[in-house]
py3Dmol code that shows the C-alpha trace and the ligand (Angstrom):
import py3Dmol

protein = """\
ATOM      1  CA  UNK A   1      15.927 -11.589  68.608  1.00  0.00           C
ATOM      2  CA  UNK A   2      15.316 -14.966  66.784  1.00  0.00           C
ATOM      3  CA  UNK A   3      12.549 -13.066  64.352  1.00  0.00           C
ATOM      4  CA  UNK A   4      15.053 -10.400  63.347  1.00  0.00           C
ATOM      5  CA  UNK A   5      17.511 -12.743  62.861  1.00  0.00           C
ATOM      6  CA  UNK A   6      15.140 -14.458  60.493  1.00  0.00           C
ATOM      7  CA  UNK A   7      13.356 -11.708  58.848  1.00  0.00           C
ATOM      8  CA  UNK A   8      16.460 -10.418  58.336  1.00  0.00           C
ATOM      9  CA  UNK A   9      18.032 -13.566  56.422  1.00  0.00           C
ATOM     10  CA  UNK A  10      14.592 -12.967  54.776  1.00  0.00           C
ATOM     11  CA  UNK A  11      15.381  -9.795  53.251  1.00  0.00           C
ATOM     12  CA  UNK A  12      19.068 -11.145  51.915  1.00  0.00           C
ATOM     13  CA  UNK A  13      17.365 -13.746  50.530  1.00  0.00           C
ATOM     14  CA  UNK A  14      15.066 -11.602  48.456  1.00  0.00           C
ATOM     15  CA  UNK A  15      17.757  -9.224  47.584  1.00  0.00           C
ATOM     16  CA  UNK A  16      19.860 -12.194  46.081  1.00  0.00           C
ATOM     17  CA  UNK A  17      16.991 -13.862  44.221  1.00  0.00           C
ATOM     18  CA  UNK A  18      16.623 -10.016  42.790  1.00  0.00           C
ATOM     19  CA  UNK A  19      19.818  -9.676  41.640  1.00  0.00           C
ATOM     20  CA  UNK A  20      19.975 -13.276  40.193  1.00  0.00           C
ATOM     21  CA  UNK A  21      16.920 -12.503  37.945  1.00  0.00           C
ATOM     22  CA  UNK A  22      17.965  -9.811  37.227  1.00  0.00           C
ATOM     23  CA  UNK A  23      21.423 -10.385  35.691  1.00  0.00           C
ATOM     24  CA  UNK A  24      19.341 -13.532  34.537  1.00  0.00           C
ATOM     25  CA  UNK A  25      17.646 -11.789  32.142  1.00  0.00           C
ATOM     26  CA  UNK A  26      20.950 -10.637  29.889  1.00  0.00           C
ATOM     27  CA  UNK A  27      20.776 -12.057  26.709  1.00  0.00           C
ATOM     28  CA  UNK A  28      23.454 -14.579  25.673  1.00  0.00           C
ATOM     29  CA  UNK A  29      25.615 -13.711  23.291  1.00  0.00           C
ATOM     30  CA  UNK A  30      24.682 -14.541  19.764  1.00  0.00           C
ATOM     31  CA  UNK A  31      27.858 -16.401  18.437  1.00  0.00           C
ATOM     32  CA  UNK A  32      28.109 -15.829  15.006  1.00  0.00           C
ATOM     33  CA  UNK A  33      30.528 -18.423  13.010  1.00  0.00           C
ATOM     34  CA  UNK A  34      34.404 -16.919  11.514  1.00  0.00           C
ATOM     35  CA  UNK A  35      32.846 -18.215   8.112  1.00  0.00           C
ATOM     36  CA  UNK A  36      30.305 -15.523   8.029  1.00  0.00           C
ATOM     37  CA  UNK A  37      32.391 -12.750  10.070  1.00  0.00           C
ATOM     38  CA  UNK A  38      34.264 -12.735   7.167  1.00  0.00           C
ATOM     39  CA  UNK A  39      31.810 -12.844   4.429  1.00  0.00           C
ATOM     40  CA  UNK A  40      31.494 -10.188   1.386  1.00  0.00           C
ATOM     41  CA  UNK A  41      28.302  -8.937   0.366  1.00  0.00           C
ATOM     42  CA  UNK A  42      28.127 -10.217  -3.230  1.00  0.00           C
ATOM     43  CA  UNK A  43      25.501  -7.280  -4.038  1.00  0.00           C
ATOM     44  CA  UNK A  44      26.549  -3.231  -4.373  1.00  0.00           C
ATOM     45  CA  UNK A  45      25.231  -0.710  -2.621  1.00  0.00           C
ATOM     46  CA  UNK A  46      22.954   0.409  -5.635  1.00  0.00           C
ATOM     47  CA  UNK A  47      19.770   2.159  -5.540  1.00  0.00           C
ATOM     48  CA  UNK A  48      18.136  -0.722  -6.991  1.00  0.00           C
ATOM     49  CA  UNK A  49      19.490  -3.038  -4.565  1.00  0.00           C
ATOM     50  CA  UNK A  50      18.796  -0.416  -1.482  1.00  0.00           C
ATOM     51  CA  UNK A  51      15.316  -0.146  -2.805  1.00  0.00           C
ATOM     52  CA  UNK A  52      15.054  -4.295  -2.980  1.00  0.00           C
ATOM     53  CA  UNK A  53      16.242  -4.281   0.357  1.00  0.00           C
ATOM     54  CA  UNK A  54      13.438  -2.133   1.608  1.00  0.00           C
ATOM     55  CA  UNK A  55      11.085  -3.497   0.393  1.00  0.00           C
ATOM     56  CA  UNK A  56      11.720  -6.945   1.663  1.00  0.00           C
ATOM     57  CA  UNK A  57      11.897  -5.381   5.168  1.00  0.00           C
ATOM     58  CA  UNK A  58       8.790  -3.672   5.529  1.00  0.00           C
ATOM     59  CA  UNK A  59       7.589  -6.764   4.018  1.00  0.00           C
ATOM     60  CA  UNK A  60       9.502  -9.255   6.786  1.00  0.00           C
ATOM     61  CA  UNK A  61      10.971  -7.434   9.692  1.00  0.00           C
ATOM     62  CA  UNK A  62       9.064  -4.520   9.951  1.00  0.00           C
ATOM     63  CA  UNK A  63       6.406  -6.239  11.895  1.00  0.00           C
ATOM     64  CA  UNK A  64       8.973  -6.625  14.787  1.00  0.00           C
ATOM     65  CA  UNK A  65      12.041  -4.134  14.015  1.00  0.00           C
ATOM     66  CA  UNK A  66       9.743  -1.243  13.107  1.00  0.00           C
ATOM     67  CA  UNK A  67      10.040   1.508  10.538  1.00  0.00           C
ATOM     68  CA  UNK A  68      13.125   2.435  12.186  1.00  0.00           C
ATOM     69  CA  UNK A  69      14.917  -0.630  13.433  1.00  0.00           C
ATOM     70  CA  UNK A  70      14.656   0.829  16.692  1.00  0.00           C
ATOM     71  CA  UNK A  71      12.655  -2.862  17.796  1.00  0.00           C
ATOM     72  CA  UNK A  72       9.246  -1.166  18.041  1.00  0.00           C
ATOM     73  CA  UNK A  73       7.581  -3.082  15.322  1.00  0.00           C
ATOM     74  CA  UNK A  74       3.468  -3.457  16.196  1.00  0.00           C
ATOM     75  CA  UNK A  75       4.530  -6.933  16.597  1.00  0.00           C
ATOM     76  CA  UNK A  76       7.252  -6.387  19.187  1.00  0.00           C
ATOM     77  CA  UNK A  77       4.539  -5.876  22.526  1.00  0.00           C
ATOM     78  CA  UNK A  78       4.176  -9.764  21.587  1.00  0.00           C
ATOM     79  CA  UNK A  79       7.558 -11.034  21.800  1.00  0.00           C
ATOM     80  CA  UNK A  80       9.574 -12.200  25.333  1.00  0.00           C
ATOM     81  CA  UNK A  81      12.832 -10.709  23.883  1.00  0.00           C
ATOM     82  CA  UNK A  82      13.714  -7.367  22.855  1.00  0.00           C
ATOM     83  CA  UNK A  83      14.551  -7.212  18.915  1.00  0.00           C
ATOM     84  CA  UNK A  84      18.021  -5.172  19.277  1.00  0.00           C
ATOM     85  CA  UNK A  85      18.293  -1.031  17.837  1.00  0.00           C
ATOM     86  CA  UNK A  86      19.278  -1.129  14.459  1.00  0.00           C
ATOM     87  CA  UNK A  87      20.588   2.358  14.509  1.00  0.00           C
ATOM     88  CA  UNK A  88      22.495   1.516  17.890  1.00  0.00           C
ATOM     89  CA  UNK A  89      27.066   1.824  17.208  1.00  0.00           C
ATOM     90  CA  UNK A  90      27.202  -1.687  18.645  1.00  0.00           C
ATOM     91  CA  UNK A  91      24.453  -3.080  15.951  1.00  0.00           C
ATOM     92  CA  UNK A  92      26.006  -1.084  13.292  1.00  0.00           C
ATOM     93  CA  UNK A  93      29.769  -2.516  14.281  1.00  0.00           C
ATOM     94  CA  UNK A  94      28.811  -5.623  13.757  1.00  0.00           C
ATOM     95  CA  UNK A  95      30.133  -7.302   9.909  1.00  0.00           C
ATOM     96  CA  UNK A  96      28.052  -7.476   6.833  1.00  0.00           C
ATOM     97  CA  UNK A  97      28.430 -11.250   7.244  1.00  0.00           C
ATOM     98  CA  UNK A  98      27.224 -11.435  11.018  1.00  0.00           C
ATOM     99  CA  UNK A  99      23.939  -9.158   9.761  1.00  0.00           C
ATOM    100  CA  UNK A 100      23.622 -11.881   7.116  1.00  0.00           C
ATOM    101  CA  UNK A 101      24.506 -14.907   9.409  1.00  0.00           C
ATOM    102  CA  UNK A 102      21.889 -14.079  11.540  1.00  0.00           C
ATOM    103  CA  UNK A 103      19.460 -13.012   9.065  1.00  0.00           C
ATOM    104  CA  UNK A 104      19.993 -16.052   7.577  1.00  0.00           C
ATOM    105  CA  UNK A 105      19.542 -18.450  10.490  1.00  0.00           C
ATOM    106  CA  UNK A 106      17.916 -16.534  13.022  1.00  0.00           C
ATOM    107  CA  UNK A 107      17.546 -18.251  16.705  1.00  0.00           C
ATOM    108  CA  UNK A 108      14.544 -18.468  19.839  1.00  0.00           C
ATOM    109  CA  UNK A 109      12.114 -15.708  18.096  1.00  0.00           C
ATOM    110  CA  UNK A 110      13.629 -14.405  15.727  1.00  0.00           C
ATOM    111  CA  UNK A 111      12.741 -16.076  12.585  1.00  0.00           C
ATOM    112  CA  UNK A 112      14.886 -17.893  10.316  1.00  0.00           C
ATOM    113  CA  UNK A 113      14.800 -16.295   6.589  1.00  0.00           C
ATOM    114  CA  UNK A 114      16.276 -19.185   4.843  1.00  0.00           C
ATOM    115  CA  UNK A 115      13.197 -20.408   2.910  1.00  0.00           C
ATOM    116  CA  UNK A 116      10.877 -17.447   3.014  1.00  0.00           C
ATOM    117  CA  UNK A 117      13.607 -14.951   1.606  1.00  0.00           C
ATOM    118  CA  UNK A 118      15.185 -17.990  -0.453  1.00  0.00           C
ATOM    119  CA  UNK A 119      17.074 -15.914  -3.000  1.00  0.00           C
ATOM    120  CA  UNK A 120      20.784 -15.042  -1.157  1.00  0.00           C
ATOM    121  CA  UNK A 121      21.607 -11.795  -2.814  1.00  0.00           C
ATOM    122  CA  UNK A 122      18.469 -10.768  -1.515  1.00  0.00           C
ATOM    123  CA  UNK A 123      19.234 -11.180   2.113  1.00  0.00           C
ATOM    124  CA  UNK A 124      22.035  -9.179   1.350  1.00  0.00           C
ATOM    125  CA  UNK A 125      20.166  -6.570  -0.198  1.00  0.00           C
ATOM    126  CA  UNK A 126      18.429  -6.734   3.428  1.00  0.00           C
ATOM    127  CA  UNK A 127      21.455  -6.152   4.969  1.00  0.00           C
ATOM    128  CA  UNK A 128      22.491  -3.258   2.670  1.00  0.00           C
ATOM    129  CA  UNK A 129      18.993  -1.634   4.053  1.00  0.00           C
ATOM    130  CA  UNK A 130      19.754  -2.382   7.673  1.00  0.00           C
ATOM    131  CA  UNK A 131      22.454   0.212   7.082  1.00  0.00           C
ATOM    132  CA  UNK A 132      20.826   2.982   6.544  1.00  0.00           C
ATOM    133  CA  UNK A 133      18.990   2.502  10.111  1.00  0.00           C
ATOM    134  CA  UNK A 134      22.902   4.036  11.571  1.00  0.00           C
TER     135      UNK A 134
END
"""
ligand_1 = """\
43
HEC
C 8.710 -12.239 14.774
C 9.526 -11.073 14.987
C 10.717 -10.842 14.103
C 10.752 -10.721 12.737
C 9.586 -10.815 11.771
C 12.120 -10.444 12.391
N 12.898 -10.409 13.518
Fe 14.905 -10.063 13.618
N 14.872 -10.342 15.605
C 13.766 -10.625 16.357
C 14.171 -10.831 17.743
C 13.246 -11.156 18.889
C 15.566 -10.647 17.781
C 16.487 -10.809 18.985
C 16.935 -12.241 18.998
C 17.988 -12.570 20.008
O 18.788 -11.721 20.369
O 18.006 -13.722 20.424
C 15.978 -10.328 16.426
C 17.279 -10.101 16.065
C 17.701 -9.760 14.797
C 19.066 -9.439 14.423
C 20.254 -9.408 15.369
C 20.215 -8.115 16.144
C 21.494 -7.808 16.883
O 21.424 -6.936 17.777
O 22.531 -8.378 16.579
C 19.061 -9.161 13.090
C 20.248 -8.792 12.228
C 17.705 -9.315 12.624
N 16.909 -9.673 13.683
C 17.305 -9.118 11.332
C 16.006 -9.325 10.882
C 15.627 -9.193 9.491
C 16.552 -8.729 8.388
C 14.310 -9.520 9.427
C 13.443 -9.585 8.193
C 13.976 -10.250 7.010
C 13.863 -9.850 10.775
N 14.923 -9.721 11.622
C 12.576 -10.228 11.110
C 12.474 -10.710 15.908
C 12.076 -10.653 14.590
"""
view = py3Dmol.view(width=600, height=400)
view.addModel(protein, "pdb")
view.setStyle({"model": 0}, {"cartoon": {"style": "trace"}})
view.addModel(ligand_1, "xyz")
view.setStyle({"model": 1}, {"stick": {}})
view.zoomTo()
view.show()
């Protein structure tokens, strides 16, 4: 009786620590600042500035977001954490400015873009492109 008792308890256990990891595993949130929510792109959505923002992607995101922005990038097998769907209605719902924030600053492995896409209007052309991925 004692062994049932324990294997059971056992089994609970492992069920729990399941669970735990499992819900464990949701990404936190990524809080993007009111000061950005809010923020205009400064650049229109021109062909020139589409065709900018392309190229700086496959140039610097492709590697991870892939082609598509789906995440499948040939760099993506690589990474702990999944890169988000760019063509997803909870990606696209998301503010030019939170795109940009994040972009901008980027957080754990996803790079920040500060100093290696220096020029601002040019992250926003990246943004403009990241549009198209709907
Ligand atoms: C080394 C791989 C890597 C590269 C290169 C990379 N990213 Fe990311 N990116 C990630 C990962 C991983 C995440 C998910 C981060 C998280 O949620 O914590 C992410 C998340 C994002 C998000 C937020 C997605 C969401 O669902 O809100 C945006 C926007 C983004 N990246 C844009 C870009 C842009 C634009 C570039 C190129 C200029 C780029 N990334 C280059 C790995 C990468």
């Amino acid at each position: 009786m004692k062994t049932i008792t324990v294997k059971f308890m056992l089994v609970l256990f492992t069920a729990f620590l399941m669970f735990f990891f499992a819900y464990g595993q949701e990404v936190a949130e990524w809080i993007v600042p009111d000061k950005y929510k809010e923020m205009k792109s400064p650049v229109d959505a021109s062909d020139a500035n589409l065709e900018t923002g392309k190229m700086l992607y496959k140039k610097h995101c492709k590697s991870c977001h892939g082609d598509e922005g789906l995440g499948d990038g040939s760099k993506s097998e690589t990474l702990e954490s999944f890169c988000g769907d760019f063509s997803s209605d909870e990606f696209q719902a998301q503010s030019d400015g939170a795109l940009y924030f994040k972009t901008t600053d980027g957080r754990d492995e996803m790079p920040s873009f500060k100093q290696k896409i220096a020029d601002e209007d040019d992250r926003w052309c990246v943004v403009l492109y990241m549009r198209t991925f709907n």
